[in-house]
PLY file of the C-alpha trace (Angstrom):
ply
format ascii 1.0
element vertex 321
property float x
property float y
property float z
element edge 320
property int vertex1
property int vertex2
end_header
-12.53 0.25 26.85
-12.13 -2.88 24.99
-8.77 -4.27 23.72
-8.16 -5.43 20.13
-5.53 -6.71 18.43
-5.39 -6.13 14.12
-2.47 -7.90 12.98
-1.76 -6.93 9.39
-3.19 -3.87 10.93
-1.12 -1.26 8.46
-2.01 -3.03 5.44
-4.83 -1.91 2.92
-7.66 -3.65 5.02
-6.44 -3.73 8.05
-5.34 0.26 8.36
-8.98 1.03 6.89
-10.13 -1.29 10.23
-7.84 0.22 12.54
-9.83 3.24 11.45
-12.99 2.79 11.83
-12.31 1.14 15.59
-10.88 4.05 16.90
-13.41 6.30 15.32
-16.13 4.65 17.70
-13.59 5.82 20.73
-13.94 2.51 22.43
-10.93 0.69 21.59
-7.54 -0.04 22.54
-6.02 -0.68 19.10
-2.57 -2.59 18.71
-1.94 -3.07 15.34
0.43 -5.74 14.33
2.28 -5.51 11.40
5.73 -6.66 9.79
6.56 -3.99 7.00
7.79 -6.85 4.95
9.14 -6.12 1.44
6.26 -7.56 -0.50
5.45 -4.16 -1.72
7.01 -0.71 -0.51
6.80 -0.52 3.15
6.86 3.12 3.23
3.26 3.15 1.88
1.70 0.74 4.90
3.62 3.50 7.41
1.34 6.38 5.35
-1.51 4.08 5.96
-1.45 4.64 9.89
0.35 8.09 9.93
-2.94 9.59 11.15
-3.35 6.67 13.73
0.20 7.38 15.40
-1.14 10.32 16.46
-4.31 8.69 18.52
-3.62 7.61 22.07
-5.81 4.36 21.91
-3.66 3.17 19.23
-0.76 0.58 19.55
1.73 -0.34 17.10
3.78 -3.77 17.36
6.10 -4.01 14.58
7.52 -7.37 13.41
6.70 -11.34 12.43
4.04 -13.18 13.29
6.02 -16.02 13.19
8.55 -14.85 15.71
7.34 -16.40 19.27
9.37 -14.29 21.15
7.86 -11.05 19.66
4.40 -12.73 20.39
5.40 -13.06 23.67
5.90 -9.46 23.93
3.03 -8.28 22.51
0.40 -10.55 24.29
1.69 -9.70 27.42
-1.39 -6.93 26.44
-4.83 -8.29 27.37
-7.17 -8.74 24.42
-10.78 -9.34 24.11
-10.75 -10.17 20.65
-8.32 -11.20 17.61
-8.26 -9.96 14.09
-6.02 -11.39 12.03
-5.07 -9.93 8.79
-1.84 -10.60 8.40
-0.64 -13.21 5.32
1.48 -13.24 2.36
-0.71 -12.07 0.08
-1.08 -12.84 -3.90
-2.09 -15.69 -5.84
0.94 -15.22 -8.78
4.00 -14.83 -6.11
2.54 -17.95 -4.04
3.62 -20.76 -7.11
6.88 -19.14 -7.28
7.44 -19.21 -3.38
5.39 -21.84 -1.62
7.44 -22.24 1.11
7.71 -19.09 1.94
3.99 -18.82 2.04
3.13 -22.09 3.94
5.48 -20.79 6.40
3.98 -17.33 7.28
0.33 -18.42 6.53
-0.01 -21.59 8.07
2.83 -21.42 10.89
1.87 -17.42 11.31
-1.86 -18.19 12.44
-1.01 -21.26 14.46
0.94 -19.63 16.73
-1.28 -16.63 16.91
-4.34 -19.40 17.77
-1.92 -20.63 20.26
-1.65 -17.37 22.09
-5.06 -17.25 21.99
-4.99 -20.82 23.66
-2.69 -19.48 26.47
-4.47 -16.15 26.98
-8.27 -17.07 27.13
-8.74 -14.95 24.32
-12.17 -16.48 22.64
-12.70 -14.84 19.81
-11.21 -14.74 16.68
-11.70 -13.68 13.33
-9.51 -14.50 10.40
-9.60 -13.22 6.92
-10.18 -15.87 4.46
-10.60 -15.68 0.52
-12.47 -16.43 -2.25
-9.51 -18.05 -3.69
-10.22 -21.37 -1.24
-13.08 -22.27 -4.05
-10.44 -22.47 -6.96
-11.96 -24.13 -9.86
-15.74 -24.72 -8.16
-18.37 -23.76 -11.03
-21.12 -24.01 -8.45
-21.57 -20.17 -8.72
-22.94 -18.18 -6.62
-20.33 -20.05 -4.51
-21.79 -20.40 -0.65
-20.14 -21.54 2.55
-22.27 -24.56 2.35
-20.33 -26.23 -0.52
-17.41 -28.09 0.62
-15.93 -29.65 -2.42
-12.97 -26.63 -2.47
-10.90 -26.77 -5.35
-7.56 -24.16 -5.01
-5.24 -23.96 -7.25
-2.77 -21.74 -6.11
-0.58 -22.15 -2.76
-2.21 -18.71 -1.18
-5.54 -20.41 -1.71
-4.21 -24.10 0.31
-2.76 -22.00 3.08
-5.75 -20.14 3.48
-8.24 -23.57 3.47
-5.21 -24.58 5.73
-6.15 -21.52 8.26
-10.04 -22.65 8.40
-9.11 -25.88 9.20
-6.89 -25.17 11.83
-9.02 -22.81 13.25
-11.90 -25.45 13.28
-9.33 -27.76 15.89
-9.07 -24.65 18.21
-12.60 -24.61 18.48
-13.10 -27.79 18.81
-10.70 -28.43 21.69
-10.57 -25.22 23.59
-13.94 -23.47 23.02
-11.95 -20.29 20.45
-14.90 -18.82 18.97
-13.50 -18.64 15.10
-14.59 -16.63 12.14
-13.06 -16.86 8.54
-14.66 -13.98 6.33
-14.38 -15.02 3.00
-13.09 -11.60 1.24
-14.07 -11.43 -2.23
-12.01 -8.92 -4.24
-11.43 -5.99 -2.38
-10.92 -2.44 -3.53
-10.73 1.09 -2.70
-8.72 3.72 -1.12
-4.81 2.31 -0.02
-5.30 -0.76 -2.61
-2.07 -2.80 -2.63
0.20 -1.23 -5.37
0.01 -4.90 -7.21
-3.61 -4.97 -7.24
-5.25 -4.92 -10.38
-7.61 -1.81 -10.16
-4.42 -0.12 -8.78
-2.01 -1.31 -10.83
-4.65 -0.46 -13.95
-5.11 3.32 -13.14
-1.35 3.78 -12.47
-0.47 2.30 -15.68
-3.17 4.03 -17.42
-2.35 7.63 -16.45
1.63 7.63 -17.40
0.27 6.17 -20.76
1.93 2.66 -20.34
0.56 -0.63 -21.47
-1.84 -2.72 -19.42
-1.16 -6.39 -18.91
-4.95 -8.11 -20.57
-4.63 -11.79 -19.56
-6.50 -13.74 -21.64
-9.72 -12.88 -23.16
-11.23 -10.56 -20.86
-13.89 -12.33 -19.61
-12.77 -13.45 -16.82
-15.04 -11.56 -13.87
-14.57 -10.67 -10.33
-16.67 -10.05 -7.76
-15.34 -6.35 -6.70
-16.01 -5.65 -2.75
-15.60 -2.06 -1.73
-13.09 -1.62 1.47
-15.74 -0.01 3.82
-18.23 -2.90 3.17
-15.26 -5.13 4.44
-15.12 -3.35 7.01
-18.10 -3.55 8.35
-17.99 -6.95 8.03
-15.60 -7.45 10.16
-16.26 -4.94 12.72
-19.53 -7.47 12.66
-18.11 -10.80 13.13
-16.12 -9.30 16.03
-19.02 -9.10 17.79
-20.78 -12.39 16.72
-21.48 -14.84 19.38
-24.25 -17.08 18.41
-22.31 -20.43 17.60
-18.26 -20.74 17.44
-17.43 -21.83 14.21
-18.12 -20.37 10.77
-17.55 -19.62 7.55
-18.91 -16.37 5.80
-18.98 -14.68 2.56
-17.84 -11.16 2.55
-18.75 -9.65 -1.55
-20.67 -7.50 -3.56
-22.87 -10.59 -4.78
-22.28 -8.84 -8.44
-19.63 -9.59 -11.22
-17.48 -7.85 -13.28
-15.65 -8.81 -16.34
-11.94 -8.03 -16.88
-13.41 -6.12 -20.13
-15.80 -3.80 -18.02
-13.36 -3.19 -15.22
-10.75 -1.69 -17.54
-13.79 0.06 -19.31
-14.91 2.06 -15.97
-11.28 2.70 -15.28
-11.03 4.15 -18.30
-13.90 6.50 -17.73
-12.81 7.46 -14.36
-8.86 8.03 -15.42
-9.98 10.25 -18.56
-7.50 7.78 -20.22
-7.47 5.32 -22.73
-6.26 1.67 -21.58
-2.97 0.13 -23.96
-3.45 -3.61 -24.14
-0.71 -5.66 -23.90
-2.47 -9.03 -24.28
-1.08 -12.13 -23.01
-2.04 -15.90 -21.88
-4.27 -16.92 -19.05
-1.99 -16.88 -15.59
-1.62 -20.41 -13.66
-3.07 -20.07 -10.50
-6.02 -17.50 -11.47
-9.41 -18.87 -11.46
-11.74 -17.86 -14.04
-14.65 -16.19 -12.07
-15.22 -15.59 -8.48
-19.22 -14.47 -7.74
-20.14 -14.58 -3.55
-23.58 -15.67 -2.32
-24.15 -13.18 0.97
-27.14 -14.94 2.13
-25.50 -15.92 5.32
-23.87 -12.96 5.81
-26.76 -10.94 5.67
-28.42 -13.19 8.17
-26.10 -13.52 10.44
-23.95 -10.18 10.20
-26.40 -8.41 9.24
-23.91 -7.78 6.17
-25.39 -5.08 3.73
-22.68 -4.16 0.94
-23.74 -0.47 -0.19
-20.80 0.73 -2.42
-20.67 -0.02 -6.59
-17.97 -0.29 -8.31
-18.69 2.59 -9.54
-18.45 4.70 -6.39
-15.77 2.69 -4.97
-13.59 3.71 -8.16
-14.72 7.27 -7.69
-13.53 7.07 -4.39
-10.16 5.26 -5.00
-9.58 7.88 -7.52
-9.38 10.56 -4.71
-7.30 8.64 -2.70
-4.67 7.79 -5.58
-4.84 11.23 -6.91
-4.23 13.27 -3.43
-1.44 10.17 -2.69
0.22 11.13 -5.79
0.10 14.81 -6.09
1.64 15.02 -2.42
4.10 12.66 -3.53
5.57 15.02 -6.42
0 1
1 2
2 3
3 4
4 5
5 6
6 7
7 8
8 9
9 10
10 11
11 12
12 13
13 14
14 15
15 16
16 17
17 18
18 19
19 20
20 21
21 22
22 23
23 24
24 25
25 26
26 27
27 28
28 29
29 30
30 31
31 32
32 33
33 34
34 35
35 36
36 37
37 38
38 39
39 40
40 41
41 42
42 43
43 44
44 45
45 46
46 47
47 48
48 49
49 50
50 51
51 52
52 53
53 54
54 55
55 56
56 57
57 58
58 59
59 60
60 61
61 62
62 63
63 64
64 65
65 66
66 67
67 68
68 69
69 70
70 71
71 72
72 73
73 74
74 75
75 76
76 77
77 78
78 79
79 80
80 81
81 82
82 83
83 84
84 85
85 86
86 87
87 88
88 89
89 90
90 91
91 92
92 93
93 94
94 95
95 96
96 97
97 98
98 99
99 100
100 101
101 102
102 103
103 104
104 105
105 106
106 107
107 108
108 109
109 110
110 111
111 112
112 113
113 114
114 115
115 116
116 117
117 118
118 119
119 120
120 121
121 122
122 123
123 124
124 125
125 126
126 127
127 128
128 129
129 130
130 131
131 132
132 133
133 134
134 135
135 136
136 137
137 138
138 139
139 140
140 141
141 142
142 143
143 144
144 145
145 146
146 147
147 148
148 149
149 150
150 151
151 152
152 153
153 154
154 155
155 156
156 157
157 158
158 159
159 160
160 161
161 162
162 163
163 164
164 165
165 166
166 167
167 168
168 169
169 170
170 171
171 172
172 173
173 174
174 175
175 176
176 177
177 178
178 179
179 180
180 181
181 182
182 183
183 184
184 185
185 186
186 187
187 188
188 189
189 190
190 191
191 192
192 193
193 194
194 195
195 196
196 197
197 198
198 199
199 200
200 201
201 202
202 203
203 204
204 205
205 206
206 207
207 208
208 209
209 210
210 211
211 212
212 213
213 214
214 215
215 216
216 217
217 218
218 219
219 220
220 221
221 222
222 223
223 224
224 225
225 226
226 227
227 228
228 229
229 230
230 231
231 232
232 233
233 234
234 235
235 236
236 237
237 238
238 239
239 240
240 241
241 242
242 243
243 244
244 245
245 246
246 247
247 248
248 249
249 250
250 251
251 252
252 253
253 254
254 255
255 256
256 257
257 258
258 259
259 260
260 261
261 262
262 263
263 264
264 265
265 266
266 267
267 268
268 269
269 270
270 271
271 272
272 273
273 274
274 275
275 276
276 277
277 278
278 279
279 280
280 281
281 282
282 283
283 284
284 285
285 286
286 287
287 288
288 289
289 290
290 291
291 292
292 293
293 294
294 295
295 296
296 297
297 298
298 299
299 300
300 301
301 302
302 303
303 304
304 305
305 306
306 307
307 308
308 309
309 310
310 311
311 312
312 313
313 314
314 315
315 316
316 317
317 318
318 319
319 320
């Protein structure tokens, strides 16, 4: 039985990973996690209430940043690194940049340095679509290197490639940043749009519209992710790279809140108000190389994926009454 460690392992993805490893009954899993206040932490402890329960599964809580905690918890043996964990959100990065820099940049470069000290070679680290800001070149691929961010979340995650190249460079850390691209589905962070939309929508409350709609996303389902990842954990073919993990499809602001609305049986309230800083205007993923080296094969619409989110949020919420 192989060991594994998921930091940011009771978060939306990560808890959705932990998962799936322990359904295939071959992993240790130790799941890392801080239960910060950036949204409720009671919901991230629902997230693994099932896994608590499993014998192969491990939970560390507390900061990545925190070298004695480290300490503690790599004095486990792990084949392989998956590392979740950041300060998440575009918006909330401009208004605490610091704070950001410090547990995305600092977080993963002493988790790479554990790595260092333990002979752990393989590591994979969630990137975003955010890195290509402004970049019109769309589909956007892993080939184009002019990256334009524009919010602090998006720096410190260019930051995390880059720092993750040097590891491989001088001590041989096999390092994969997937690229997420808009993910959705089932345990959705509260302050997610899709999430935030259908709440909002079925207590009959207004709907923050910024700008004129037509901005467009490129919605990846959860599972899809998944997979993804449970891929590039296995990857060895060269030690560096960059991937794409979408849908290769987009969807406009205007058509998102349209399926909602025919999913919720509700009727959206606009409340319409300026383009945010920090938002780009359209992210769109080319999965080329992700298909040919992951053999990365997104299967879920929107459409389903909202289906199944609905589910989720409507069982959450009925047992929460």
């Amino acid at each position: 039985m192989k060991n594994v460690l998921v930091t940011g392992g009771a978060g939306f993805i990560g808890s959705h990973l932990c998962d799936f490893l322990l359904a295939e009954k071959k992993w240790k899993v130790h799941c890392l996690d801080a239960f910060d206040n950036f949204y409720n932490p009671e919901i991230k402890k629902q997230n693994i209430s099932a896994s608590l329960t499993n014998e192969n599964f491990v939970l560390h809580q507390g900061d990545i940043r925190d070298t004695k905690f480290l300490e503690n918890v790599f004095s486990n043996h792990f084949d392989v690194i998956v590392h979740l964990a950041a300060r998440a959100g575009v918006r909330p990065s401009i208004e605490q940049p610091l704070l950001y820099e410090d547990v995305n940049i600092r977080g993963t470069l002493n988790l790479l340095e554990k790595a260092r000290e333990k002979n752990i070679r393989q590591f994979v680290f969630a990137g975003s679509s955010s890195v290509y800001g402004v970049n019109p070149n769309t589909p956007w691929s892993e080939d184009d290197f002019v990256l334009k961010p524009i919010s602090p979340y998006a720096s410190t995650k260019v930051a995390g490639e880059l720092t993750g190249h040097t590891y491989t460079h001088l001590y041989g850390i096999r390092f994969i940043s997937l690229r997420f691209f808009t993910v959705f589905g089932p345990r959705q962070r509260p302050d997610l749009a899709i999430h935030k939309f259908y709440r909002l929508m079925t207590e009959n409350k207004t709907i923050p519209f910024f700008g004129n709609g037509e901005t467009s996303r490129d919605y990846t389902f959860v599972g899809d992710i998944v997979k993804g990842i449970r891929a590039a954990m296995d990857y060895n073919q060269s030690q560096y790279e960059i991937i794409n993990l979408g849908n290769s499809r987009t969807v406009t602001l205007k058509q998102l809140i349209s399926h909602i609305e025919n999913i919720s049986g509700h009727k959206a309230i606009l409340q319409q108000l300026p383009e945010q800083p920090g938002d780009v205007p359209h992210t769109f993923a080319n999965i080329s190389k992700a298909k040919r080296l992951l053999d990365y094969k997104p299967e879920t619409s929107l459409e389903e994926g909202l289906k199944e989110f609905k589910k989720w949020f409507d069982s959450t919420h009925e047992t929460a009454k």
